[in-house]
N, C-alpha and C positions, 0 to 999 in steps of 0.2 A: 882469202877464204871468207864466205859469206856463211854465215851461221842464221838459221832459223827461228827465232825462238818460240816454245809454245808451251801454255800455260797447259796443266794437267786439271781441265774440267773435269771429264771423265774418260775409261778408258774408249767406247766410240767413237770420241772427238779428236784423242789424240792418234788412234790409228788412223785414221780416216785421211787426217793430215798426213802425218807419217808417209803414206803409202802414195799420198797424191805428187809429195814432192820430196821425192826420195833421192834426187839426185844434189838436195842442200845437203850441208850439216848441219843437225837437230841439236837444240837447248829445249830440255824438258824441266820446266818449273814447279818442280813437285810442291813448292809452297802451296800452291792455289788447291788443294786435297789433304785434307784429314785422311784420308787414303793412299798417301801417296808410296807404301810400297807396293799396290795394288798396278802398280802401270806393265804391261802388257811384258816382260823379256823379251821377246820376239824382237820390238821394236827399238830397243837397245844394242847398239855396237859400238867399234870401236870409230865411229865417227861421230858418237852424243857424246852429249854434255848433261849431267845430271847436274842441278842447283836447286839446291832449298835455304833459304832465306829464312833470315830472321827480320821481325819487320823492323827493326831500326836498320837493315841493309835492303828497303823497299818492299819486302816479304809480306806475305799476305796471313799465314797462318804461323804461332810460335810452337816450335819442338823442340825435344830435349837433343842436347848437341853430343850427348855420349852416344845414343841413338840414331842418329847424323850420319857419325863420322862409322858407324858399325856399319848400317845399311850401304853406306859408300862402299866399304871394303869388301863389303859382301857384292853388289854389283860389277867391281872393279873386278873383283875373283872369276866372276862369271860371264862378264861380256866385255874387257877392256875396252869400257868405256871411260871418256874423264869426269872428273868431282870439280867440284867448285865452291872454293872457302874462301871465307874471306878472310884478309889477314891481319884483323883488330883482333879472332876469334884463333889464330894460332900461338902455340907457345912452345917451349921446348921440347912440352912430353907430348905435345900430340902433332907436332909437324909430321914425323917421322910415319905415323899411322897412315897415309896416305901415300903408295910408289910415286914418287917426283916423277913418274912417267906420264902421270894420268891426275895430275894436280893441275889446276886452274889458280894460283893465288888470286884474290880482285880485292881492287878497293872501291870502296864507293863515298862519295859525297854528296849530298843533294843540297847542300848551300849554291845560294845565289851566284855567289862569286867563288872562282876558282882560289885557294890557295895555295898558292906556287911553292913556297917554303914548305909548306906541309907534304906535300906531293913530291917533294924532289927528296926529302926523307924518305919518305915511302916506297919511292924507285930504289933508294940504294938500302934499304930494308929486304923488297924484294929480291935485288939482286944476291942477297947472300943467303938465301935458302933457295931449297929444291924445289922445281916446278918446273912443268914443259909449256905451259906459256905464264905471262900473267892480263889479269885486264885492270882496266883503269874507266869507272864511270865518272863520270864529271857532268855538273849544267855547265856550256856552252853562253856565257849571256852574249858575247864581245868576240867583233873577228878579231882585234887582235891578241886573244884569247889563243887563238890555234898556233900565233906564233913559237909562244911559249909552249903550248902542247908537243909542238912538234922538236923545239929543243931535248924537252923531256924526254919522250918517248925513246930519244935518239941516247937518251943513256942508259935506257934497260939492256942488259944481255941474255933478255929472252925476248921471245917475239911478244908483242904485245896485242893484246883485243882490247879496241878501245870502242867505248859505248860513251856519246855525247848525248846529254841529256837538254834538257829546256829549249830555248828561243832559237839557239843555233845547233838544236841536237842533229835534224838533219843533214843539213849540210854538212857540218861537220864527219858524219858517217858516210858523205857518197864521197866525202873527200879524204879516207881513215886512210888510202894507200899517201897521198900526198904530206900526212901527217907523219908517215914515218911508221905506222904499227901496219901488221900481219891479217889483221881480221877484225870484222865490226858484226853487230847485230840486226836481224832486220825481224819485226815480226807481221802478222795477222792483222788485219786490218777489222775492227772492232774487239778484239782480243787482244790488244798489244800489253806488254809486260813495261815496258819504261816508257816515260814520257819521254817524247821526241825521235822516240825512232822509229825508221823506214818503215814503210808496211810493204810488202810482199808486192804490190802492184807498181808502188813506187821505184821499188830494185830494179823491178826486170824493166820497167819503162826507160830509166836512165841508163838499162841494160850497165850495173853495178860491178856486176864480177870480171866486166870487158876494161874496167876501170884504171889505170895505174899510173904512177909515179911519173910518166910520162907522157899522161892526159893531157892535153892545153885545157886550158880553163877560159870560163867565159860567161857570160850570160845577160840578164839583165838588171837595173838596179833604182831603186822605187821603192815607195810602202807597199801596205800588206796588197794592195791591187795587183802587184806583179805575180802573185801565183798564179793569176789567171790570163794573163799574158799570152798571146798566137803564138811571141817566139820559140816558147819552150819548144811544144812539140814540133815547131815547125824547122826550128834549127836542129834539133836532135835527131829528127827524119833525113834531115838534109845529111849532116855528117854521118848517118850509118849507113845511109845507100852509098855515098863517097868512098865511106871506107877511111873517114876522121877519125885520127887518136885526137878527140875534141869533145869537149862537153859544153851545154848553154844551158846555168841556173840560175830560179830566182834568188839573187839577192836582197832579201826584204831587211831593212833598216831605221832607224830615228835618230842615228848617229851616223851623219856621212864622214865625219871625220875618221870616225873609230874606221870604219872599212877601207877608206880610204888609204889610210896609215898600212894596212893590211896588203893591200894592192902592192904600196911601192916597198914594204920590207920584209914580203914570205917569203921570198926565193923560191917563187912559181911559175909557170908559162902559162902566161895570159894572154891569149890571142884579141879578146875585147869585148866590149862591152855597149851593150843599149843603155839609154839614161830616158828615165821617163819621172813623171812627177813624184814629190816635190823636187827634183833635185839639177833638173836642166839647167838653172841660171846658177846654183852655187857650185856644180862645175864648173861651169863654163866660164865662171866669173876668175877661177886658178888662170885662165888662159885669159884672160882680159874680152872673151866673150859674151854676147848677151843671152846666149842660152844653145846651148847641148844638146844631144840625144845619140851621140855615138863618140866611141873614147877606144882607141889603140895604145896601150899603156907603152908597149916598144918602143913606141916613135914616139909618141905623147900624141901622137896627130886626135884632133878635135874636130866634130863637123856635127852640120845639124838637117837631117835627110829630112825634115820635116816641112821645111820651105820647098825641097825638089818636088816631094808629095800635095803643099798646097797651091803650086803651079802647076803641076799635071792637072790636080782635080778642076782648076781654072779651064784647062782645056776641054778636059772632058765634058764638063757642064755647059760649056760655050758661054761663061759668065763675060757680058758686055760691060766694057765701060761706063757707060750709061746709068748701070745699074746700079737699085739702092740696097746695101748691104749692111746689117746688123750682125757685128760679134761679139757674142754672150761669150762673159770671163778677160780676168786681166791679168792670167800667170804669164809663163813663160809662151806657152804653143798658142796664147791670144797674141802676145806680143811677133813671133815668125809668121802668124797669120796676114798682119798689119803689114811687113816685111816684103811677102808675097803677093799682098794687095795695093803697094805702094803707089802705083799708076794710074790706080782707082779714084775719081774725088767722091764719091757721095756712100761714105761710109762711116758707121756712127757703133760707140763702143757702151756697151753695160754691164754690167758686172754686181755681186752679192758685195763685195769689197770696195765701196765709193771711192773710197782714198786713191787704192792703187789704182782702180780703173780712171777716174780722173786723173792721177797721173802720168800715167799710160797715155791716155787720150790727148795731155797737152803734148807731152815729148812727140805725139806722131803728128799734132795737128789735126785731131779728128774731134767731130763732136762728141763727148759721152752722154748718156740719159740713164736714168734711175731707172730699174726693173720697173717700180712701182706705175711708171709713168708712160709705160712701152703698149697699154691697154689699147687694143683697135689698131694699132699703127701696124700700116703695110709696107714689108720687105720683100725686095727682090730673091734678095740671097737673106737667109739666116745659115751662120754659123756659130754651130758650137763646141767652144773649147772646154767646158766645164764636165767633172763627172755624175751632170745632174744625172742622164739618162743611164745613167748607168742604173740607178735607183726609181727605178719604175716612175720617174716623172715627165708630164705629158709637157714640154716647153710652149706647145701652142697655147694648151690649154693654161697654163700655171699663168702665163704672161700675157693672156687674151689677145694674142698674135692673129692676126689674119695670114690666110696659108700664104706662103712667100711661093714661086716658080720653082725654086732650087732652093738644095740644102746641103751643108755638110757637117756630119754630127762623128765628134772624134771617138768619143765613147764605144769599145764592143762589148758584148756579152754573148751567151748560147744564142740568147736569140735579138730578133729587131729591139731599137728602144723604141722608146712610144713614137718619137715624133720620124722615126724610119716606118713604122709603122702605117702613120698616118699619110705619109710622101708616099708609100705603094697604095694605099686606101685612094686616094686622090690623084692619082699617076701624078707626081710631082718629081722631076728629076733630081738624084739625090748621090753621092759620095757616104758613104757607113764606113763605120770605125775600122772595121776588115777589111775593106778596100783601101782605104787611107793609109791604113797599116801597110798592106801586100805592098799598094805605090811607093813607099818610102823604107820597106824590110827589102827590098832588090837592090837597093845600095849596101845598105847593110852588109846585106850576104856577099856582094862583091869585096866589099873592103875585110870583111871577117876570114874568108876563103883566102885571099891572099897575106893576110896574116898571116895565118895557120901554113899555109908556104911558108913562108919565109923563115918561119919558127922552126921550122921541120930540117932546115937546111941548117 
């Protein structure tokens, strides 16, 4: 069950809503109105949720709770619809004031860190009063946060709505059937009521309500650049015209471990996963690898599609041996660049990082040279592994580069970066981050698809 929620601005706003997307279940936040008996009847049934907070439970405006729990009863009487209290605010003599038919118990936390002690009280608190669901807000900082969540949840004996708040509020909300509970929250997109959850475009994108306990999971895993990732949408198109019980999200992280841990002890079906920076080599380094970009957790199998990709682009550019070639950056996809350029002699490496590009440089026997020092020098090939272009920088210009013939700049965005820009300015033959990507996501996709077989069997 996918529940709407929408703040009571005024009443225009909330029919409006209401009426446009009537086939959710609505959560009307009466907090957000000094008015808030004033909402429309009409638009109440027995598929809302009436809540009015207090703001130490996130609340925006304070009322008196005898007044509360009165207007509740009076709604309930008139449109069986459900109430929603919180259960720091119940006690003997006013549990009973609200039919357990149409009761919401919730708790809410907006601490940092989950506690689990406290919460596993709180389940079996719940579980001994009357209520047809209950919910449980929590911030999310840590996936293996969800572990425990999902232990939890699995001790209520009521259905549970669970709303994940903070860093992993998301995720953890398109992942609420995985967790074990009945129902999560999504709202409005500029209007949302809790930090971290879904917005309305986001649900139907993931297509949310299609979601269940027997989704593969999948996606990709990186910093915060991965939200903006081809794969998303372009795995997610792929497995709904297939007809995939699959999903591919971003996994944004600063802890590979903590996720990591997550992977090998949720008790999930993980068909797989993209690896993209910073995290290529300390994958890859678990398998005695020198860097990553694809991970089948089934098998354990490890590969890295990005050398297949910088051999095609060899072909496609008709880059000669002969030819003198500059690679800007010394991570991981400068070092498979080096890899796929092996055969090459007159190739010379720079980098923002001397150390490791010197590094780098000795281990493959290539010359390196200091940015500072790249002024007027002409390349055949420039390649860039860096996220400069990602950030509006011109590399020709920054590095006083004379145009090279060819180029291949790994960075995508909406649109060209500068020096893809300049390569169509100049007809200069050129490999871009979306093509790069497409070249080496058709492995991907071959090896993810037959996961997802194999997992299905």
């Amino acid at each position: 069950m996918i529940i709407l929620s929408i703040p009571f601005i005024n009443n225009d706003f909330v029919i409006q809503v209401a009426k446009k997307y009537a086939h959710y279940w609505k959560e009307f936040r009466l907090d957000y109105s000094k008015n808030f008996k004033s909402i429309p009847p009409e638009i109440v049934d027995d598929k809302t949720i009436l809540t009015i907070r207090c703001r130490e439970e996130g609340g925006k405006i304070e009322f008196d709770f005898t007044e509360k729990i009165e207007y509740y009863k009076k709604m309930i009487h008139e449109t069986d619809c459900l109430c929603d209290l919180e259960i720091r605010a119940i006690n003997d003599s006013n549990i009973y004031s609200i039919p357990a038919n149409n009761l919401i118990l919730s708790y809410h936390d907006f601490s940092k860190e989950i506690d689990f002690v406290k919460l596993e009280i709180i389940i079996h608190r719940m579980n001994l009063l009357p209520s047809k669901f209950v919910k449980i807000a929590v911030n999310v900082s840590n996936y293996s946060d969800l572990i425990g969540l999902k232990k939890l949840i699995s001790k209520s004996n009521k259905p549970v709505i669970f709303a994940g708040m903070g860093k992993l509020g998301k995720i953890s909300r398109i992942l609420f059937n995985h967790l074990g509970a009945y129902s999560t929250f999504i709202g409005i997109s500029d209007n949302s009521t809790a930090q971290g959850q879904l917005t309305l475009e986001e649900a139907e994108f993931y297509n949310l309500k299609s979601i269940s306990q027997k989704t593969q999971i999948g996606g990709i895993i990186g910093g915060n650049q991965v939200k903006g990732s081809l794969g998303i949408k372009y795995y997610n198109d792929l497995f709904s015209r297939n007809e995939f019980n699959a999903i591919y999200l971003p996994f944004i992280t600063d802890d590979i471990e903590d996720l990591w841990s997550w992977i090998k002890n949720a008790d999930l079906i993980f068909y797989g996963f993209s690896i993209t920076m910073p995290f290529k080599k300390l994958i890859g380094a678990k398998k005695q690898l020198s860097a990553v970009n694809l991970f089948l957790p089934k098998s354990g199998f490890m590969s890295n599609t990005d050398l297949i990709a910088f051999k095609r682009s060899i072909e496609i550019l008709n880059i000669k041996y002969k030819d003198s070639i500059i690679i800007i950056g010394s991570g991981a996809t400068s070092e498979i660049a080096l890899k796929a350029f092996q055969a090459f002699n007159n190739i010379t490496i720079s980098s923002r990082n001397e150390i490791s590009g010197k590094i780098l440089a000795k281990k493959n026997k290539r010359e390196f040279i200091q940015l500072e020092l790249l002024k007027n020098n002409k390349f055949d090939v420039i390649i860039n592994c860096t996220p400069l272009g990602i950030r509006d920088v011109d590399i020709i210009d920054l590095f006083n580069l004379v145009f090279p013939t060819k180029a291949i700049d790994l960075p995508y965005k909406q649109n060209n970066t500068l020096l893809i820009t300049r390569c169509i300015e100049n007809e200069i033959d050129y490999i871009d981050g979306k093509k790069f990507w497409d070249l080496q996501a058709k492995i991907q996709q071959q090896e993810f698809v037959t996961a997802i077989y194999d997992l299905e069997e």
